[in-house]
LUMZA-719987 format. One line per 10 residues: for each residue y, x, z of N, C-alpha, C. Coordinates in steps of 0.05 Angstrom, whole numbers, plus 5000, padded with zeros to 4 digits. Each point is the difference from the previous one (the first is absolute). Example, Ala and Ser with C-alpha at 12.3 -4.5 7.8 and 13.67 -1.06 7.14 Angstrom:
<recs>
4886 5264 5156 5024 4982 5000 5024 5018 5000  5021 4993 4986 5024 5016 5001 5022 4985 5014
</recs>
This chain:
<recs>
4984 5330 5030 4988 4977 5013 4971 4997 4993  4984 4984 5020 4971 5000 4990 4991 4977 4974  5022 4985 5003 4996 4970 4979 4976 4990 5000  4989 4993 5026 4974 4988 4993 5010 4979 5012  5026 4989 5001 5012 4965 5004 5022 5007 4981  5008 4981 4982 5019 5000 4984 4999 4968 4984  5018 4989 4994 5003 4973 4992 4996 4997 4968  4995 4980 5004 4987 4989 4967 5017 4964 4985  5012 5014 4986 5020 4977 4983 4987 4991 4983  5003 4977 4992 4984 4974 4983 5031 4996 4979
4980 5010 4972 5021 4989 4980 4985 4983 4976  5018 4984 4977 4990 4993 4986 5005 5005 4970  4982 5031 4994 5007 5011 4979 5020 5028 4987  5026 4995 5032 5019 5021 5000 4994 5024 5019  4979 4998 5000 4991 5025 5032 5013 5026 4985  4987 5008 4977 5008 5022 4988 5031 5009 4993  5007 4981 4992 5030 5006 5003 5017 4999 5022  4998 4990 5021 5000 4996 5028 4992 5022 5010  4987 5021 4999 4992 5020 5013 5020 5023 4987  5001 4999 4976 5024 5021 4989 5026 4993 5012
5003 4974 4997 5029 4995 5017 5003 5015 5023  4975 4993 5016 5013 5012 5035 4995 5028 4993  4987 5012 4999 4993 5028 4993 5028 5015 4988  5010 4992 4984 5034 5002 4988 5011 5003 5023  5010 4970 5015 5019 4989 5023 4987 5022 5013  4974 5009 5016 5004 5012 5022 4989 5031 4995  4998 5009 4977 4989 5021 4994 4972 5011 4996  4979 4982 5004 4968 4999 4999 4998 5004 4984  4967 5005 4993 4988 5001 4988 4969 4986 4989  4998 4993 4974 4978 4971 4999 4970 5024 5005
4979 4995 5012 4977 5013 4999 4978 4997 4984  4996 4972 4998 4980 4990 4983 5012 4975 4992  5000 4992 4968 5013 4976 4978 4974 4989 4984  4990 4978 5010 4983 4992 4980 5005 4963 5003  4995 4984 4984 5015 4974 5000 4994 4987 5017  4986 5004 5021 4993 4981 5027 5019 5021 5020  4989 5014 5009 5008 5019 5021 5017 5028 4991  5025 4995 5020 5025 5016 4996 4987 5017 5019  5006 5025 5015 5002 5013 5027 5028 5023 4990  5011 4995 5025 5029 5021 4997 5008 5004 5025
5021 5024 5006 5005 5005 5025 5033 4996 4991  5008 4997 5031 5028 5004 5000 5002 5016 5030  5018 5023 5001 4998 5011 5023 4978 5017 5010  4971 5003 4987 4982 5005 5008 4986 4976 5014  5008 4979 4995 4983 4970 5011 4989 4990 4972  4973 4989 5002 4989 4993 4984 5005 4972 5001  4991 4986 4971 5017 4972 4991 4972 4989 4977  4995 4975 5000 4988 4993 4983 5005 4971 4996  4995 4998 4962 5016 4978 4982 4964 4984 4992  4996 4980 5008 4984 4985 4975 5013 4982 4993
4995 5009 4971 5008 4976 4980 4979 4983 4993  4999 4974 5019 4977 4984 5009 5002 4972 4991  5023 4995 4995 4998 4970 4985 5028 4988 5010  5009 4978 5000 5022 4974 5016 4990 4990 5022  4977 5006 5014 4996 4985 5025 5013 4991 5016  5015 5031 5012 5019 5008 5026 5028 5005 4981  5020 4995 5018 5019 5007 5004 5013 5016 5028  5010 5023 4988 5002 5011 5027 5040 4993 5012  5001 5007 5023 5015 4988 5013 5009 5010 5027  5022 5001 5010 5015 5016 5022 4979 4998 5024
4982 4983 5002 4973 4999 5030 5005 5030 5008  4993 5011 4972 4993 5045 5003 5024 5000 4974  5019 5023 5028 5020 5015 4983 4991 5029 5000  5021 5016 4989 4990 5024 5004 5033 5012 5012  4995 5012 5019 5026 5010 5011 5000 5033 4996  5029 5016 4981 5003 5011 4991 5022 5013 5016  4988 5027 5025 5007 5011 5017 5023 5024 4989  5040 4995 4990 5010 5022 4982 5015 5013 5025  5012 5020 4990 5010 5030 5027 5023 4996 4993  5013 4989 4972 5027 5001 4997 5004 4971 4985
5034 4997 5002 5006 4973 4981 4990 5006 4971  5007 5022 5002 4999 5008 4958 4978 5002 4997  4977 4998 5013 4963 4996 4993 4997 4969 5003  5017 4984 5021 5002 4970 5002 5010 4993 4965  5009 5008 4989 5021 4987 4982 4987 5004 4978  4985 5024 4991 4981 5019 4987 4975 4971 4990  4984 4996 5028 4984 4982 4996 5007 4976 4995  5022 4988 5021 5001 4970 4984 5016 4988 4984  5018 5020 4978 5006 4992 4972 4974 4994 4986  4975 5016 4990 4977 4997 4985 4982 4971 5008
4997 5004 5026 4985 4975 5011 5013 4981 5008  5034 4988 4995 5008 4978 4997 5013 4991 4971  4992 5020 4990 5004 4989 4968 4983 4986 4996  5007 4973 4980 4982 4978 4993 4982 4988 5025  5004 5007 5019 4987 4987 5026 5020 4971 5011  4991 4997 5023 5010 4983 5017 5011 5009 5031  5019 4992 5008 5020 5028 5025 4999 4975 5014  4974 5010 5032 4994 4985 5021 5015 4998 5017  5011 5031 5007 5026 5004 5010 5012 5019 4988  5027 4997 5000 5022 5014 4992 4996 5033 5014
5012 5024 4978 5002 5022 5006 5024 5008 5019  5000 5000 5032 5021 5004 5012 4991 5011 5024  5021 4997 5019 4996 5011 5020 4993 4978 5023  4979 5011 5009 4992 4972 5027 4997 5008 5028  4997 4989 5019 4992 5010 5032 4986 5014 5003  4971 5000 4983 4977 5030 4999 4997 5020 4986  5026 4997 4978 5005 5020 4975 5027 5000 5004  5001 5033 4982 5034 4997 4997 4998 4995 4967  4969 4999 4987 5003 4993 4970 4972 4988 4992  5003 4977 5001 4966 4991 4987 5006 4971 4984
4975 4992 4989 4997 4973 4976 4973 5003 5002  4993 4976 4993 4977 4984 4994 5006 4993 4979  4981 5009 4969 4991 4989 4976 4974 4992 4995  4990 4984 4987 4984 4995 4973 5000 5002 4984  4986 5022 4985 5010 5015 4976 4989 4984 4976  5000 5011 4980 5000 4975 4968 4967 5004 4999  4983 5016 5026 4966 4998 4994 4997 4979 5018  5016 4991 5024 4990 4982 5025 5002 5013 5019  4996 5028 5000 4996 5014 5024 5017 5004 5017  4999 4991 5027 5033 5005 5013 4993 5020 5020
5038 5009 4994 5002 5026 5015 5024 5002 5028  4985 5013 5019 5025 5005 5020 5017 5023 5003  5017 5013 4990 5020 5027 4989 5019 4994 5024  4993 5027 5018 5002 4996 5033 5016 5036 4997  5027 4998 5010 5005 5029 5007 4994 5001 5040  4980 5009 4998 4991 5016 5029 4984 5023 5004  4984 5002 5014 4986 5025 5017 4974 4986 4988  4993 5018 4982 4964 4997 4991 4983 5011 5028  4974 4977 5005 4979 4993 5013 4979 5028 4988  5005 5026 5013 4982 5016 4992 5006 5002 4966
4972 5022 4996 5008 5009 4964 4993 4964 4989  5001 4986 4999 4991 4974 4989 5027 4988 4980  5015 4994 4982 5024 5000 4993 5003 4968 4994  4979 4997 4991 4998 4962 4982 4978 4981 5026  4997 4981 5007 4998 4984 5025 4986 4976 4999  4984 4988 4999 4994 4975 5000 5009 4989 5011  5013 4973 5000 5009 4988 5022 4981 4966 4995  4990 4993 5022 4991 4974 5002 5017 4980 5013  5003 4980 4995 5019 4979 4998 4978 4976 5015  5000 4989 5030 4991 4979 5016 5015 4980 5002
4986 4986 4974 5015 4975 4997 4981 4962 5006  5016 4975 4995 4993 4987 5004 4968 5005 5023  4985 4985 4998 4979 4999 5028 4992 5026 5004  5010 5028 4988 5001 5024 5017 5021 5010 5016  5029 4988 4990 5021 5008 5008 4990 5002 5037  5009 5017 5006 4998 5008 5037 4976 5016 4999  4980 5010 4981 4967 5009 4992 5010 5028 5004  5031 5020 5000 4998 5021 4994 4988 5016 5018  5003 4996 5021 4990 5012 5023 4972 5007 4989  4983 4976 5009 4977 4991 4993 4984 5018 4981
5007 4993 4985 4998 5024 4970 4988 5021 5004  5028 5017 5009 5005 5025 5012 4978 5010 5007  4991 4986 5031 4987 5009 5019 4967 5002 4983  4989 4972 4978 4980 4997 4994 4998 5027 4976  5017 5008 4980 4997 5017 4993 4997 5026 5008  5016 5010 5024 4996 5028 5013 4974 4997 5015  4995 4978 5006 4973 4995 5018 4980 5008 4975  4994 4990 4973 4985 5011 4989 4992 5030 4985  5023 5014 4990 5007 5013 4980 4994 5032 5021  4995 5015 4996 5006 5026 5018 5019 5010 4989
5017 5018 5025 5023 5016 4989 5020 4975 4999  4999 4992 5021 5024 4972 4988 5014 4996 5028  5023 4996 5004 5020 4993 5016 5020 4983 4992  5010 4984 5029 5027 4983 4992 5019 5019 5005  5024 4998 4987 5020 5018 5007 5027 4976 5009  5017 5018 4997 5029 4974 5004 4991 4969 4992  5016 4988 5030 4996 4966 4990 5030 4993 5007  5012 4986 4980 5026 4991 5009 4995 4964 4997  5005 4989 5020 4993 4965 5005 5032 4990 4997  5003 4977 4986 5020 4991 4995 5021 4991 5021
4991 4999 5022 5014 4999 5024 5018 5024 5012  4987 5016 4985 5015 5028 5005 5008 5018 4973  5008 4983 4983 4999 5003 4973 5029 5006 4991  5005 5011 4972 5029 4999 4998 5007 4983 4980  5021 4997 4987 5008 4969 4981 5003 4978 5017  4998 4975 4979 5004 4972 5011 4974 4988 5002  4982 5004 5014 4983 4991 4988 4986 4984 5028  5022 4977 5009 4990 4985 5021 4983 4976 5000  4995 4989 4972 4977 4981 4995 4977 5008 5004  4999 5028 5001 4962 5009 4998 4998 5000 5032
4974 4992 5000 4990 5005 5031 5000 5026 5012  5012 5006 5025 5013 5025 5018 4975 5021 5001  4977 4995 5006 4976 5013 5000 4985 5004 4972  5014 4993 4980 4979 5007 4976 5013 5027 4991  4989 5010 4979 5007 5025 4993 5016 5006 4974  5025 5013 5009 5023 4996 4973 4989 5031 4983  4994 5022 5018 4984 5026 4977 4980 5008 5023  4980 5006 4988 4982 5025 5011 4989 5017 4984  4987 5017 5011 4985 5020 4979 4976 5007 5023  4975 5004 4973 4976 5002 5012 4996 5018 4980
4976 5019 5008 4977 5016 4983 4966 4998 5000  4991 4999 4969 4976 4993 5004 4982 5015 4990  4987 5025 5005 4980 5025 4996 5026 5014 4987  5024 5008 5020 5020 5018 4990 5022 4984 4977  4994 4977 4987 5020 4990 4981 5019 4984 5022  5025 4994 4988 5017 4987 5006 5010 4977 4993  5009 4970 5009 5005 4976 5010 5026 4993 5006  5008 4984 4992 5025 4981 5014 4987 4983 4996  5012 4976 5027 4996 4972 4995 5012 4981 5016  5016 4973 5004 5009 4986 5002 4993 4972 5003
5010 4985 5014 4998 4973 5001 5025 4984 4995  4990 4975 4986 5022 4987 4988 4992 4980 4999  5020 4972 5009 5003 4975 4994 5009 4986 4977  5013 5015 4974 5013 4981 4979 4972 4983 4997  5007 4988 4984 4979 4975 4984 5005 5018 4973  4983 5024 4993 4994 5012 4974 4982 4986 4987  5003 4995 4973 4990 4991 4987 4967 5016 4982  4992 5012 5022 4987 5017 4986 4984 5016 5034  4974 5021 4991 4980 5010 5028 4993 5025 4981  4979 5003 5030 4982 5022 4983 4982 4990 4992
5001 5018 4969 4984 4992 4981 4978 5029 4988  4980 4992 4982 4988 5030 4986 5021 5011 4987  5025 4996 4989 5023 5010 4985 4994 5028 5004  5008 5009 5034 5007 5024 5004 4971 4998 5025  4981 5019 4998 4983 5009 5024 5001 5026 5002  4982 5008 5028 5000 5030 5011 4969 4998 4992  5006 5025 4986 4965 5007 4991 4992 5029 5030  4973 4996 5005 5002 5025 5012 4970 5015 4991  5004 5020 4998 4972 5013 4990 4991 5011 5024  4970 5000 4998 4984 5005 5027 4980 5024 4992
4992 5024 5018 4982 5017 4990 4980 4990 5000  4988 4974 5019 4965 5000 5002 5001 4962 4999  4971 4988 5001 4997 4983 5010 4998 4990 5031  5010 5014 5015 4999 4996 5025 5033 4995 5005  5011 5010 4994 5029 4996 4995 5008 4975 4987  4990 4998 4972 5006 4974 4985 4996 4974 5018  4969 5007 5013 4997 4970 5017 5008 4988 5021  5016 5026 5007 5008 4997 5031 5042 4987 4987  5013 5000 4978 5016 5011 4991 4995 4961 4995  4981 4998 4978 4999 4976 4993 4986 4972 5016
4978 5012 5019 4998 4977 5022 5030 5003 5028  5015 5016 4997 5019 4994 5025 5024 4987 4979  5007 5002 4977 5031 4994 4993 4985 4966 4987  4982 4984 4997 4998 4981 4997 4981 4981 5023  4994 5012 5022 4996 4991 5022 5030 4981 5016  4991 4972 5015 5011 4991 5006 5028 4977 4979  4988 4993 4981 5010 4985 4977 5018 5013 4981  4987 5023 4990 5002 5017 4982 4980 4988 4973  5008 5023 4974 4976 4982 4985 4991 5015 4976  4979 5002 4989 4985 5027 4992 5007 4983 4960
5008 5013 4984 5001 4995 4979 4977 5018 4986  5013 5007 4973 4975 5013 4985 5010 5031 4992  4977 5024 4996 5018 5015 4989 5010 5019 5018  4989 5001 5025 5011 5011 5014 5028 4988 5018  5007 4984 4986 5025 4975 5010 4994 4987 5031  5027 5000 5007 4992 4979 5032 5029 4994 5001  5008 4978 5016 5024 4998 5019 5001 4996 5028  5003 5017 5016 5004 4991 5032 5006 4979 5008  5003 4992 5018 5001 4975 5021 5038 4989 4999  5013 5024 4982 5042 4991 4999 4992 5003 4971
4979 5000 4984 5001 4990 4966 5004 5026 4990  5002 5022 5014 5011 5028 4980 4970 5014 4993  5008 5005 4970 4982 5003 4985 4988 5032 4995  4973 5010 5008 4990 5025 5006 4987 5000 4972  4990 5038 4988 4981 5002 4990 4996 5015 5019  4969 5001 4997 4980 5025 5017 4981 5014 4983  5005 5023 4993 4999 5012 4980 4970 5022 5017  4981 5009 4989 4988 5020 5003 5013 5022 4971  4995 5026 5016 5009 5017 4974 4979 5001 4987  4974 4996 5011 4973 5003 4978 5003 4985 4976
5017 4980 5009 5000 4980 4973 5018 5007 4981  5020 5013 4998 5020 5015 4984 4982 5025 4992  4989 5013 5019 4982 5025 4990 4980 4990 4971  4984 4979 5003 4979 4984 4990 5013 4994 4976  5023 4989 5000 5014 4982 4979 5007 5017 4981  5013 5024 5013 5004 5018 4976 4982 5025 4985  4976 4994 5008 4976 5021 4991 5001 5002 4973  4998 5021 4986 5000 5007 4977 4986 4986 4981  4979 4991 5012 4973 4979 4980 5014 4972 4999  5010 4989 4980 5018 4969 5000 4971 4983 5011
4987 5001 4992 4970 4977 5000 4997 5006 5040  5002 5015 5004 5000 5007 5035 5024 4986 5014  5029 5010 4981 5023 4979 5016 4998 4972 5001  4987 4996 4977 5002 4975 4994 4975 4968 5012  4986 5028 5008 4976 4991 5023 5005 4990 5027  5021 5022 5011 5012 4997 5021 5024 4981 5001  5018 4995 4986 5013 4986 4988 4988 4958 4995  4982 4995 4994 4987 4989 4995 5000 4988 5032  4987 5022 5018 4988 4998 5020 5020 4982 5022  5017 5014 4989 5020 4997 5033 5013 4971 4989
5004 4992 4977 5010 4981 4995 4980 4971 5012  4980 5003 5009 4977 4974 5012 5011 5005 5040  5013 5023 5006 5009 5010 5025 5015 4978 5013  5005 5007 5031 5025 4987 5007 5002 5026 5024  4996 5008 5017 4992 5022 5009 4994 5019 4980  5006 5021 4996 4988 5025 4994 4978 5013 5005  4973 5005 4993 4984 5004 5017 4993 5034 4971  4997 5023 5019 4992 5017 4985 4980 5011 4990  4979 4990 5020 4969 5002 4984 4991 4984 4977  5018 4976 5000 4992 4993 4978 5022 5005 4982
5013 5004 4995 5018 5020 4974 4974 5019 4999  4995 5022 5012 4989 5023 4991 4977 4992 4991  4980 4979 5011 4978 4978 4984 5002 5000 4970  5023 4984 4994 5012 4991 4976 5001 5034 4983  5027 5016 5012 4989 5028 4984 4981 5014 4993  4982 4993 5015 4972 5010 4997 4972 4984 4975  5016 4975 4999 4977 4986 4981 5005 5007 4980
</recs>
């Protein structure tokens, strides 16, 4: 996979041990361990942990749906990740599975452990969750993200009107699954009416790394256009609250230069940011 979109988990303090866990549960491996920033793959998908403080709490908004070929890979995964967790739904058999559960495991992170037909080589899933004043947004979403991103398509939409289960309280036209792709990564997402106690939050965001500044601005003036909203840091949240980084690689290139007094320049730099801007990182490396 190219991993230049891959999601970013918000912990407080446990990132590092949290990253050995899944890496165990799914067979990964950690890439880089230093006490802010985890990076690890699972599957050949890239994953990243900051251990950033108590701000956020993360929360079912973004699950991650865990695409297995057999029951005994269903069963494999969610002994580990419902130990010491919380079981959203029960491990059984339902109308769209013949074997799936919904956990929150003992980090927060919840998982969807789905026996079906994996969406291309992609095995683990984001799923976004349109709730309260987005609930009916999935569509919407969809379209605004493939509209930006290249390499991006909607794929299957199943609307709850044509849906399977009981699920006749939700409105007939909203969306019970879909799947979308965005520069080749893959998506689920949904709409939902409970009254959850909980949204999207920074907990869990999609970082995406960009080759140039022409990219970054087009990346970061379209996903907070139209009551979206630019944080710091490279940080933003769209116009449904889901939370982006926009990453130039110059700045990972920059950050890790051999001369600390150079990272730390750059470093320095980006932290006065809210946008990314890469001439001035390379400014900053240069003084």
């Amino acid at each position: 996979m190219k991993n230049n979109i891959f999601p970013c988990l918000w912990f407080d303090g446990t990132g590092n041990e949290a990253a050995r866990f899944y890496t165990d549960v799914f067979g990964g491996k950690v890439t880089a361990d230093t006490p802010v920033v985890i990076n690890f793959e699972l599957f050949d998908q890239k994953f990243m942990i900051l251990n950033a403080g108590p701000q956020f709490e993360k929360n079912a908004s973004v699950s991650f749906m865990v695409l297995c070929e057999t029951e005994e890979e269903v069963d494999k995964y969610w002994k580990p990740l419902s130990d010491g967790g919380i079981v959203l739904m029960e491990l059984g058999e339902y109308p769209w599975s013949k074997k799936y559960g919904w956990v929150r495991d003992k980090y927060g992170v919840t998982w969807q452990v789905y026996l079906g037909e994996k969406q291309g080589e992609q095995k683990i899933i984001p799923t976004l969750m349109f709730i309260h004043q987005n609930n009916g947004k999935a569509i919407e979403a969809m379209e605004l993200y493939t509209k930006i991103f290249p390499d991006s398509k909607i794929g299957s939409v199943l609307k709850y009107g044509d849906g399977v289960g009981n699920e006749t309280h939700e409105v007939p036209e909203n969306v019970q699954h879909a799947h979308f792709e965005i520069d080749g990564y893959s998506f689920f997402c949904m709409d939902n009416s409970y009254d959850h106690k909980f949204d999207f939050n920074e907990a869990i965001s999609i970082v995406v790394m960009t080759d140039d500044q022409e990219e970054t601005d087009h990346l970061w003036n379209s996903l907070i256009a139209d009551g979206g909203r630019a944080s710091m840091c490279g940080w933003l949240k769209d116009k449904f609250g889901v939370s982006w980084q926009i990453v130039p690689k110059k700045l990972i290139e920059l950050m890790n230069d051999s001369d600390p007094y150079k990272s730390q320049k750059v470093m320095q730099a980006m932290m006065t940011m809210q946008k990314i801007v890469i001439s001035d990182l390379e400014q900053a490396y240069q003084s």
